[in-house]
C-alpha positions in Angstrom: -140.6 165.3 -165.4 -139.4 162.2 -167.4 -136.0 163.1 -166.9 -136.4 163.8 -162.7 -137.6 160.4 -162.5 -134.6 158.7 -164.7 -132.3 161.0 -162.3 -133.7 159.8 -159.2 -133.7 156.4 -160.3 -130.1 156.5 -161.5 -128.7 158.1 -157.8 -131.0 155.4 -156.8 -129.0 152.6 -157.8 -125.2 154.5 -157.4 -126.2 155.5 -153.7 -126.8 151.7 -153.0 -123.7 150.8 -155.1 -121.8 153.1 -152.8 -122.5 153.1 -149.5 -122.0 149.0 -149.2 -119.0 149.8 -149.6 -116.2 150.6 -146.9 -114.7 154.0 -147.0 -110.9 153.4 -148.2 -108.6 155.8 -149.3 -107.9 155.4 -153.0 -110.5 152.7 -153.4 -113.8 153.6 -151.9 -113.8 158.0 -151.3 -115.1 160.5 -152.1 -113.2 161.3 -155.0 -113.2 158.4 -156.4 -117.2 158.6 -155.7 -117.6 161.8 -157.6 -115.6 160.5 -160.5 -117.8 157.7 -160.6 -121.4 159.7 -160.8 -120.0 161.8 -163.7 -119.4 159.0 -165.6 -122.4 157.5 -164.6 -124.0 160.3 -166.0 -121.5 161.0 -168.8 -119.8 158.1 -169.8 -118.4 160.2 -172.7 -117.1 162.9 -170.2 -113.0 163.9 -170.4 -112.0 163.4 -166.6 -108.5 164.0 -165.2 -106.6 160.7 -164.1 -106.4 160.0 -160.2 -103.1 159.3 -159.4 -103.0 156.1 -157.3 -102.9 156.8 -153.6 -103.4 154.8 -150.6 -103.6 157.1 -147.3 -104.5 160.3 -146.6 -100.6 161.9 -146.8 -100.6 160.3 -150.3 -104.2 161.9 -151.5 -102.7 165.2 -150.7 -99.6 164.6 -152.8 -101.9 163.4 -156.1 -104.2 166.0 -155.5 -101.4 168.5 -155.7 -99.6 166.2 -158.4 -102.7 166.8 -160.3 -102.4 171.0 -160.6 -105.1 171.3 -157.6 -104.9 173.0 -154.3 -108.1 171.4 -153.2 -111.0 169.6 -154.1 -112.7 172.7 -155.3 -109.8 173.0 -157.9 -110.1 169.6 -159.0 -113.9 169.8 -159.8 -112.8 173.0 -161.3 -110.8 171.4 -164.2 -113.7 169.1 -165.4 -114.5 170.6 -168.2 -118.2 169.2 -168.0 -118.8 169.9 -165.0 -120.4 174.0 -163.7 -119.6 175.5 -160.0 -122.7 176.4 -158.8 -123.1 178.0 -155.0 -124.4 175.7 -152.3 -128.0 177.2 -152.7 -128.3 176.1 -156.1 -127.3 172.5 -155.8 -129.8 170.1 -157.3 -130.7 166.8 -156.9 -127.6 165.0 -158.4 -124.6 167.9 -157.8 -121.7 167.2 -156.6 -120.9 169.0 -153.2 -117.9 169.7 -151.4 -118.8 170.0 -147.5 -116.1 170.6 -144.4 -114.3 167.9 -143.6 -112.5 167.6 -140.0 -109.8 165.8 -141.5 -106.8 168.4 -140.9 -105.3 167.4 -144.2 -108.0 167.2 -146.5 -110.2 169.7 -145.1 -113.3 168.9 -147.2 -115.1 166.3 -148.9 -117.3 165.7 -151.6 -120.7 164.3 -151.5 -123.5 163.6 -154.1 
């Protein structure tokens, strides 16, 4: 139970952290977002580097830069991270959702 409460407490404080903040490629997404909750919850954790990228043209290009077809992939090669289907997501899982953005196609959300 200990540990619920330090979760909720910790998404607590990142949730406020992050939405005061205006959505801007490369600066302020999703990606960036996601990034930011694993290390919040595992500083130690091995991540890929983002390449830089400024619009959504340029997201695609370090996404695929970075060996990944898609958002999916990219969660894929953290090594600390587990794919889990959508009707196992917990409190704290990082989510990819549909996205109407015709070159991204999904999202990620917390």
């Amino acid at each position: 139970m200990h540990k619920v409460i330090e979760l909720v407490s910790k998404l607590t404080a990142f949730r406020e952290k992050w939405e005061s903040k205006r959505p801007r490629w490369g600066r302020n997404d999703c990606v960036l977002m996601a990034h930011d909750w694993v290390k919040t919850l595992q500083p130690k954790a091995d991540l890929p580097n983002i390449p830089k990228y400024k619009c959504e043209e340029t997201a695609v290009r370090a996404l695929k830069a970075s060996g990944a077809d898609n958002l999916a992939d990219l969660l894929d090669s953290v090594s600390c991270l587990e794919r889990v289907s959508v009707g196992e997501a917990w409190l704290g899982d990082i989510v990819e959702v549909s996205s109407d953005n015709p070159l991204i196609k999904t999202a990620l959300t917390i």
